[in-house]
Backbone as CSV, one residue per row, in Angstrom:
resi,resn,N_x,N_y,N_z,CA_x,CA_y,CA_z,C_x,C_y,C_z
1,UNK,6.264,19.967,-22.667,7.410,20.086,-21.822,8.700,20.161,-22.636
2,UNK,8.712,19.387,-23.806,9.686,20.011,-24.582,11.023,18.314,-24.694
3,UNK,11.996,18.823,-24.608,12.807,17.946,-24.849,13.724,16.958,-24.009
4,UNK,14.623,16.167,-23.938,15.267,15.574,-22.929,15.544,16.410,-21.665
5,UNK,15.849,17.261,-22.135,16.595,18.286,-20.639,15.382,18.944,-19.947
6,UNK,14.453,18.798,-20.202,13.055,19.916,-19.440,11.984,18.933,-18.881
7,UNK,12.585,17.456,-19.012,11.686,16.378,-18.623,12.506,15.464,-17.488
8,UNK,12.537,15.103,-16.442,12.310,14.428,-15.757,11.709,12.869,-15.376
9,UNK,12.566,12.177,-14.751,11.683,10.821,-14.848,10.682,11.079,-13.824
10,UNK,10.747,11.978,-13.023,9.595,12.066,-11.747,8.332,12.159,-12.639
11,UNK,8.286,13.776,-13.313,7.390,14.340,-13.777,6.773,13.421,-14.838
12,UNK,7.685,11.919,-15.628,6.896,11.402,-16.489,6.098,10.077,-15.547
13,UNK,6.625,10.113,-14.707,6.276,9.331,-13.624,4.657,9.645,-13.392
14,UNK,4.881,11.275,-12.674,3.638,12.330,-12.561,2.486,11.770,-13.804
15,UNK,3.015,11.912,-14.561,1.875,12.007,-15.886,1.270,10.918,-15.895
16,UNK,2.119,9.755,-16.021,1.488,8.389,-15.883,0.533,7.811,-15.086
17,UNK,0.780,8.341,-13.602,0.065,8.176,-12.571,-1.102,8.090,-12.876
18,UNK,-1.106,9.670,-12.656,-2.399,10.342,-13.527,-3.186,9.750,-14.115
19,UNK,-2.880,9.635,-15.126,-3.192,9.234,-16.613,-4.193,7.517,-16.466
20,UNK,-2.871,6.794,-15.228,-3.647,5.277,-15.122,-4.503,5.634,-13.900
21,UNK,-4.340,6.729,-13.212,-6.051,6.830,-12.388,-6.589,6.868,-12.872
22,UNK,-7.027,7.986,-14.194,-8.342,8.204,-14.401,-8.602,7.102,-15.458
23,UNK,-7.665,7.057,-16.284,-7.969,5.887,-17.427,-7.523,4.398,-17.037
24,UNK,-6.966,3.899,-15.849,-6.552,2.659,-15.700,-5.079,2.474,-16.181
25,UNK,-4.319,1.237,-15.847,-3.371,0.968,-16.134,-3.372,0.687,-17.909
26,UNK,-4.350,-0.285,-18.177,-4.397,-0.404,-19.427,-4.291,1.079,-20.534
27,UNK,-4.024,1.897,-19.949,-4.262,3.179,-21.238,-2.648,3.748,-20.929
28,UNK,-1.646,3.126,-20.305,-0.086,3.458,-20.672,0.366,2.493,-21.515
29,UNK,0.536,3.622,-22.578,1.781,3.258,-23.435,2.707,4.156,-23.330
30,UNK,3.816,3.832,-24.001,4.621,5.063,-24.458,4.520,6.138,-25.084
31,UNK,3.460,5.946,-26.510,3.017,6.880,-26.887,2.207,8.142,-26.348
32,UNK,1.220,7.384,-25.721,0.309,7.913,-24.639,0.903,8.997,-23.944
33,UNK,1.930,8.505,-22.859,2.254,9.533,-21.913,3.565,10.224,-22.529
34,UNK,4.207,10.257,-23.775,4.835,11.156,-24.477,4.215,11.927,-24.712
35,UNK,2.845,11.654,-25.122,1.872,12.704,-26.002,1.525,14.005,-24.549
36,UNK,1.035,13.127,-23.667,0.508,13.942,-22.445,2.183,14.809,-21.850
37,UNK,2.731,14.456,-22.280,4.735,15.116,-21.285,4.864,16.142,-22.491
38,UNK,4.145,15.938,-23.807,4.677,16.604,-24.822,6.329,16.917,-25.286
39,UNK,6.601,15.241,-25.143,7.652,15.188,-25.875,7.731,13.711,-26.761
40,UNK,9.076,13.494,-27.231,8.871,12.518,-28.164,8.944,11.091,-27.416
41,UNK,8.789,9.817,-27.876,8.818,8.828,-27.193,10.087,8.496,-26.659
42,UNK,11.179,8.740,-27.412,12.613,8.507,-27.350,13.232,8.725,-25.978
43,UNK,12.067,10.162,-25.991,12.398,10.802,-24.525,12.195,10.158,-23.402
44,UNK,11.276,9.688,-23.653,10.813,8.543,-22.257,11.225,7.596,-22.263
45,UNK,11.718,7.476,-23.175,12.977,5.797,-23.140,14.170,6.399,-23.103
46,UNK,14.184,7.792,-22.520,15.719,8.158,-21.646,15.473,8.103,-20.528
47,UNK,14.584,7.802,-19.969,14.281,7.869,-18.544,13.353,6.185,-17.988
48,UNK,12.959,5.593,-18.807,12.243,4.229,-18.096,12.729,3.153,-19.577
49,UNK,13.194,1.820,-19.202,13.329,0.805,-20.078,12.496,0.564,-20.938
50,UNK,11.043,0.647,-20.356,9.920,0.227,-21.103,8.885,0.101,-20.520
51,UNK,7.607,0.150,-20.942,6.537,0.112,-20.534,6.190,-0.816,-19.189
52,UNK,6.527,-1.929,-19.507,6.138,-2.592,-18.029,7.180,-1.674,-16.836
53,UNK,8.803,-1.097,-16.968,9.062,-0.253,-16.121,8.496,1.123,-15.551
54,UNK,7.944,1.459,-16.747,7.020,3.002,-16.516,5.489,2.032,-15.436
55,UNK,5.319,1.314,-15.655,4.368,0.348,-15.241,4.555,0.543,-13.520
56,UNK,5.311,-0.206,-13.659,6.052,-1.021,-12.276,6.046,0.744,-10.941
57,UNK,6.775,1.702,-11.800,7.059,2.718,-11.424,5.822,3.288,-10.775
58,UNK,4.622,3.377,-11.670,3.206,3.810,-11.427,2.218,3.124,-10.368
59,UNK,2.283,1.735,-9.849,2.013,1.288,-9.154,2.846,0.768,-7.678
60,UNK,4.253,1.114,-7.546,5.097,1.508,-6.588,4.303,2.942,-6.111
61,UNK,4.111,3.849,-6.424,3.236,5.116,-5.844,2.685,4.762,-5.245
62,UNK,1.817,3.573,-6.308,0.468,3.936,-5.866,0.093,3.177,-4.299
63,UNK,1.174,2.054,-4.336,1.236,1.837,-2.837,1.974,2.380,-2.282
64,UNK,3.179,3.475,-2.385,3.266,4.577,-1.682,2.521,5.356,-0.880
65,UNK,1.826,6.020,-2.355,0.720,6.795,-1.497,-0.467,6.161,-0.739
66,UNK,-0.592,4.491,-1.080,-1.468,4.251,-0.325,-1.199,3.801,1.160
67,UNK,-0.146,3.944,1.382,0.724,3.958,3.243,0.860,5.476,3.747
68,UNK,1.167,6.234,2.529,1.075,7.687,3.511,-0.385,7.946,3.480
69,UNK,-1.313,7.800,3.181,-2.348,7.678,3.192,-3.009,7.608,3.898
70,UNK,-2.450,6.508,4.464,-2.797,5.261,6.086,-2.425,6.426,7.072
71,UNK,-1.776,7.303,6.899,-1.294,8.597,8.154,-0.616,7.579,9.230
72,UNK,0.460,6.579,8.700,0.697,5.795,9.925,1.193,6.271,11.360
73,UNK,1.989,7.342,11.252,2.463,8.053,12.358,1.430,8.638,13.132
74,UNK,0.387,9.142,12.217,-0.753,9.760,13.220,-1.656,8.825,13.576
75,UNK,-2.267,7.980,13.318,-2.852,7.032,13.605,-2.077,6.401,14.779
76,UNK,-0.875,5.869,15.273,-0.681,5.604,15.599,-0.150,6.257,17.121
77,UNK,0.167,7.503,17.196,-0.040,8.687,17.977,-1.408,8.470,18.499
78,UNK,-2.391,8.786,17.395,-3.703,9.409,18.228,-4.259,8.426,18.509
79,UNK,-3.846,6.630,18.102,-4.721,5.526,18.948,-4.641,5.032,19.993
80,UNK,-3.546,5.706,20.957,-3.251,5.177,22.400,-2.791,3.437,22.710
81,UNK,-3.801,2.975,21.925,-3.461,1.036,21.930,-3.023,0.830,20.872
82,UNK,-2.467,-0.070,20.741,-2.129,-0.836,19.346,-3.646,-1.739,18.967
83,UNK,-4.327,-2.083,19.555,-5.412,-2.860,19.031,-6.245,-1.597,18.557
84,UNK,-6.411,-0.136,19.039,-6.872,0.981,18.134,-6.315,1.419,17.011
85,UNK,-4.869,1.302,16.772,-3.846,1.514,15.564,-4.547,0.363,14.701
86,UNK,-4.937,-0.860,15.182,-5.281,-1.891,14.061,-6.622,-1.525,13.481
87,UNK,-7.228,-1.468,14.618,-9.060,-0.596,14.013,-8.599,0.660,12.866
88,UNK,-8.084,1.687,13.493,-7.521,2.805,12.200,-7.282,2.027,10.715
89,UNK,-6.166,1.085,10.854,-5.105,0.285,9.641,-6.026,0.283,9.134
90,UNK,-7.076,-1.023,9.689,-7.469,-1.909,9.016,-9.128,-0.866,7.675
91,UNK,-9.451,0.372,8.634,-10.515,1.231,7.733,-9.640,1.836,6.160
92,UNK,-8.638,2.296,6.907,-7.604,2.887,5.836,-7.277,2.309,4.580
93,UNK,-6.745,0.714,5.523,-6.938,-0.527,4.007,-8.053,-0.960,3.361
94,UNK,-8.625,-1.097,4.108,-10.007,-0.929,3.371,-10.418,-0.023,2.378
95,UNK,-10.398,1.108,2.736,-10.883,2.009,1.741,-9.411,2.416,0.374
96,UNK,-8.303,1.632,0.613,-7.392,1.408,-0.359,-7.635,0.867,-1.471
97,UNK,-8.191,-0.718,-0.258,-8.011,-1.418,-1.353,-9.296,-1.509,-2.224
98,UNK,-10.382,-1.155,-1.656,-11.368,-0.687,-2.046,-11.398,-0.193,-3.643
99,UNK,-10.362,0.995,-3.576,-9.888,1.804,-4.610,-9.415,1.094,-5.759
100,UNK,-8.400,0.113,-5.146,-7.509,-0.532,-5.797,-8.155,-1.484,-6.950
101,UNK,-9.544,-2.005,-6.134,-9.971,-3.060,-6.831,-10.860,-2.549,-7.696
102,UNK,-11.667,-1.200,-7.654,-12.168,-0.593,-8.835,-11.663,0.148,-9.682
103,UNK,-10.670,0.766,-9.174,-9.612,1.520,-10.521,-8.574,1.247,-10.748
104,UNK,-8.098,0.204,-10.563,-6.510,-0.569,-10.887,-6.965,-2.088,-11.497
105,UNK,-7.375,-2.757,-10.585,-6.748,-3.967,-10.507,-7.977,-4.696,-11.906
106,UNK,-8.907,-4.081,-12.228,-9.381,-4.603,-13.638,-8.146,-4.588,-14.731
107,UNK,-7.345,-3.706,-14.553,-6.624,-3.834,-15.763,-5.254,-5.202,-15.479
108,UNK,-5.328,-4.884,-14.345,-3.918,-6.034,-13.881,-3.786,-7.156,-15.146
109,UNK,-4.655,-8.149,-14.754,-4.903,-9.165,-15.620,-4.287,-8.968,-16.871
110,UNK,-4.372,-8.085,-18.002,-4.174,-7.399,-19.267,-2.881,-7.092,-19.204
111,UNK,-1.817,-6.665,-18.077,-0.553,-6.715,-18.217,0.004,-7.823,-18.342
112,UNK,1.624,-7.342,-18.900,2.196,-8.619,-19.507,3.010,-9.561,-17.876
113,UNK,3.471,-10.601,-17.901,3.890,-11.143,-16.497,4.955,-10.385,-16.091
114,UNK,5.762,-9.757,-16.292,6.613,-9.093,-15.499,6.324,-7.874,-15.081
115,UNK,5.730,-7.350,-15.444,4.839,-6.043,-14.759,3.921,-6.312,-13.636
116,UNK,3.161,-7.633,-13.746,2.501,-8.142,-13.260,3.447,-9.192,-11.886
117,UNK,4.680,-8.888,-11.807,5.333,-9.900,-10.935,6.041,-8.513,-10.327
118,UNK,6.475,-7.368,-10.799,6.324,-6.508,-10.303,5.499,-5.247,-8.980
119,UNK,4.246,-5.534,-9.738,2.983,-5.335,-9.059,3.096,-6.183,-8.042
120,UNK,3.526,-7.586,-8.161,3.456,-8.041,-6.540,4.472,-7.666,-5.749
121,UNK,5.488,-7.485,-6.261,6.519,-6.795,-5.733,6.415,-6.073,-4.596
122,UNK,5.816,-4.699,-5.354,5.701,-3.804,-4.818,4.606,-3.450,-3.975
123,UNK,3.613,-4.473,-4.001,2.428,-4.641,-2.845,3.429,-5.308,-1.971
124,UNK,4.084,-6.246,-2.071,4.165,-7.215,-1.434,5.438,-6.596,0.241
125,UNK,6.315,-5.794,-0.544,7.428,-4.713,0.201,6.355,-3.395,0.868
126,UNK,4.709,-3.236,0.639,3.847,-2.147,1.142,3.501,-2.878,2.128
127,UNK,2.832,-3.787,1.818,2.394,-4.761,3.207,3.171,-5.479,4.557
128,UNK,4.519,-5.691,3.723,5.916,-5.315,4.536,6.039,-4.772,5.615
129,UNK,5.883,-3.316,4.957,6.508,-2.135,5.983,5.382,-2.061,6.921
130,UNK,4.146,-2.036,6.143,2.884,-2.160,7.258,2.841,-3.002,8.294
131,UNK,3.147,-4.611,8.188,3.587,-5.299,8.777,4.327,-5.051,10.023
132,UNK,5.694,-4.287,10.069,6.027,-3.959,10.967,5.719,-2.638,11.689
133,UNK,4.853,-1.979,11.049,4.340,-0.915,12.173,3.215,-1.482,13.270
134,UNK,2.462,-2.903,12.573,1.710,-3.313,13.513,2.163,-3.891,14.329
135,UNK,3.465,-4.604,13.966,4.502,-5.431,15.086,4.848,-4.689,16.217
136,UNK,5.248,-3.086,15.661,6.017,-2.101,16.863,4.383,-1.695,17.380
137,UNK,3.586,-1.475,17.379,2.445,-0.883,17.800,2.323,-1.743,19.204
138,UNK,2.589,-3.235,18.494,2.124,-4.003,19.883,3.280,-3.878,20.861
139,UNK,4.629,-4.334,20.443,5.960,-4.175,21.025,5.764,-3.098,22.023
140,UNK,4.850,-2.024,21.680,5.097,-0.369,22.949,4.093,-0.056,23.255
141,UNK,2.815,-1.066,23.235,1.854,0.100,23.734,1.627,-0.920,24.733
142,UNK,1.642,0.380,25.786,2.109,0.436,27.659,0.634,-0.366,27.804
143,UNK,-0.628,-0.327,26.993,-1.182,-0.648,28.238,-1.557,-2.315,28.222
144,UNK,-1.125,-2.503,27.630,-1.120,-4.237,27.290,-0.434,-4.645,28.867
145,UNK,-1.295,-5.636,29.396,-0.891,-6.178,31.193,0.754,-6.547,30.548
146,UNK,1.665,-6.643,32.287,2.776,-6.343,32.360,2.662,-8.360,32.190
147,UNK,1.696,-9.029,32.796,1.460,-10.296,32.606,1.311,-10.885,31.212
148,UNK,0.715,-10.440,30.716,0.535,-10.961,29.470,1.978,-10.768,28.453
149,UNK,2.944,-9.155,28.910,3.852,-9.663,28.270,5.153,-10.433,28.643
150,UNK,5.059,-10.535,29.603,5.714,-12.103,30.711,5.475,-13.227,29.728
151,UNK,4.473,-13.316,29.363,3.882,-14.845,28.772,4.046,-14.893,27.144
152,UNK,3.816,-13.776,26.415,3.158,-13.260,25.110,4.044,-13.098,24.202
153,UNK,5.031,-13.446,23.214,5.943,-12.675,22.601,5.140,-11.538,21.502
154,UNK,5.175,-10.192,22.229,3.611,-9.122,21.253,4.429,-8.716,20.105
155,UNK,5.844,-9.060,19.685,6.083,-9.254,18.116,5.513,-10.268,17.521
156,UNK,5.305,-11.253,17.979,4.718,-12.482,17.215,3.292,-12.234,17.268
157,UNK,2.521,-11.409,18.388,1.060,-10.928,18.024,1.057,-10.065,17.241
158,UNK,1.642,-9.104,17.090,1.991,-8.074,16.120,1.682,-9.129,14.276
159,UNK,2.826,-9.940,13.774,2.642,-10.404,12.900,1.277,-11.307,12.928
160,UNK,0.794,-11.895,13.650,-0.272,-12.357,14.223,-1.582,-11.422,13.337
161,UNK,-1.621,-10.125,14.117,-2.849,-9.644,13.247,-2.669,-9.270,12.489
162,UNK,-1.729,-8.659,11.856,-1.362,-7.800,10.722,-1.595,-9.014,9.654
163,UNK,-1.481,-10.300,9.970,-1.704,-11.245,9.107,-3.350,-11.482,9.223
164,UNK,-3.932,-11.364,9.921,-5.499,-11.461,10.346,-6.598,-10.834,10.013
165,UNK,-5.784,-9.221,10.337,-6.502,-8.018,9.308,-6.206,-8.231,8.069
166,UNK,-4.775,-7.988,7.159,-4.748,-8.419,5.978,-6.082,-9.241,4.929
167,UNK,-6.022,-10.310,6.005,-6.700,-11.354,5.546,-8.195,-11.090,5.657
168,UNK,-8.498,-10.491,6.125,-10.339,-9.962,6.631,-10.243,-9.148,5.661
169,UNK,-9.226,-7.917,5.600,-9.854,-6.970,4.368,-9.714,-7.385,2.518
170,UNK,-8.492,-8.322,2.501,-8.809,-8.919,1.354,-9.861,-9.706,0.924
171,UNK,-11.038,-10.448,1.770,-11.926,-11.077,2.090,-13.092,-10.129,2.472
172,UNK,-13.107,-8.827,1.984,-14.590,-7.932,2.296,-14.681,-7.302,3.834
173,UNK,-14.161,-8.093,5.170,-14.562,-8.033,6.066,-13.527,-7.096,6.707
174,UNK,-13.557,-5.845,5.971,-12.398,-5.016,6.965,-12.887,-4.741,8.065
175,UNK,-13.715,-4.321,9.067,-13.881,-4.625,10.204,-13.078,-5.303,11.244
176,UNK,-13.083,-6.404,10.821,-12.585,-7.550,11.331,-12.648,-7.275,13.359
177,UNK,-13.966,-7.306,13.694,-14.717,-7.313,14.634,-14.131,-8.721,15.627
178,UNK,-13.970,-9.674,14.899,-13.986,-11.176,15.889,-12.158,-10.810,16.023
179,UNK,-11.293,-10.324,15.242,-10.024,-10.452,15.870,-10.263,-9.488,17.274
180,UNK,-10.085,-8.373,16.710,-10.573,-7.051,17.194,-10.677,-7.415,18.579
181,UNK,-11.998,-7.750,18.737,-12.361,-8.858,20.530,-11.601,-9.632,21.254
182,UNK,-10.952,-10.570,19.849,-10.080,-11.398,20.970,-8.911,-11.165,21.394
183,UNK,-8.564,-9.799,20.678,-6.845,-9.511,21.296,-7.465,-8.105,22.394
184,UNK,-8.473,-7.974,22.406,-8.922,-7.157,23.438,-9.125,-7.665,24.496
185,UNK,-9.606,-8.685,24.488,-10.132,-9.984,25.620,-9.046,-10.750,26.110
186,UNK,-7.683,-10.850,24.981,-6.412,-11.804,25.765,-5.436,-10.121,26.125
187,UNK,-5.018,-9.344,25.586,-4.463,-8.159,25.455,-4.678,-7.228,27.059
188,UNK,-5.587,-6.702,27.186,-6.074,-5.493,27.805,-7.042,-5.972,29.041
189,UNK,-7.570,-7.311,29.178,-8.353,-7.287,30.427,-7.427,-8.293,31.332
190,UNK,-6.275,-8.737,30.825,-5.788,-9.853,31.943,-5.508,-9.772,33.243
């Protein structure tokens, strides 16, 4: 790619990505993804502080892309209920984090702590935003009894499962079948 002016922080961004899919986080250095941008290192320390920032940068994507991923808008369109938006979420996260835990998160450990406090960071602001799409899911979907939301505050069910699923798919059990039932059973038959 050549020199300061023909490089981009996106595109070294691009490379890195890359680079820690197929090889893991552990295989960025600076050298590394200079070599792959084909420019000098200097160059990439015109564009990121340092490795744990090129770091930080690469796994912000990667829970990027793992919310557009989730197709939240369509999922949430084509599930009619919010307790179907959670069935969708919760396969989507699943098969994320799935990902996450065989081609990322072996290397986690091996980063230094601020990359690594980073990384929570930036899960932590993904699960966030997710958070409140399950909140609004419940907040509007019409068919939840007009009784139940008399009684129910369905923002506080909203954080409710989104904390429930979370917790099932970090725990193997994305399914999560027994919530699933009971907000179907207090939700939709009252």
């Amino acid at each position: 790619m050549g020199s300061k002016a023909s490089i981009t922080k996106a595109q070294i961004v691009d490379v890195a990505y890359e680079r820690a899919r197929e090889n893991g986080l552990g295989s960025l250095t600076v050298r590394a993804v200079a070599d792959a941008c084909g420019v000098a290192t200097g160059t990439i320390y015109n564009h990121v502080v340092d490795i744990a920032a090129l770091r930080t940068e690469v796994l912000q994507r990667f829970w990027s892309r793992a919310v557009a991923g989730a197709k939240l808008d369509e999922c949430a369109r084509d599930a009619g209920t919010a307790l179907e938006f959670c069935r969708r979420l919760s396969e989507a996260l699943e098969q994320t984090l799935r990902g996450f835990r065989d081609n990322w998160l072996r290397d986690l450990g091996g980063l230094d702590a601020r990359t690594r406090m980073r990384a929570a960071e930036a899960e932590r602001a993904c699960f966030e935003d997710l958070r409140g799409h399950v909140r609004h899911a419940f907040e509007l979907d019409p068919k939840i009894s007009e009784d139940v939301r008399r009684n129910v505050d369905m923002g506080a069910v909203g954080d409710y499962a989104w904390a429930s699923l979370l917790e099932g798919v970090k725990c193997g059990d994305g399914s999560c079948e027994t919530l699933f039932s009971l907000l179907e059973l207090a939700l939709y038959r009252a």
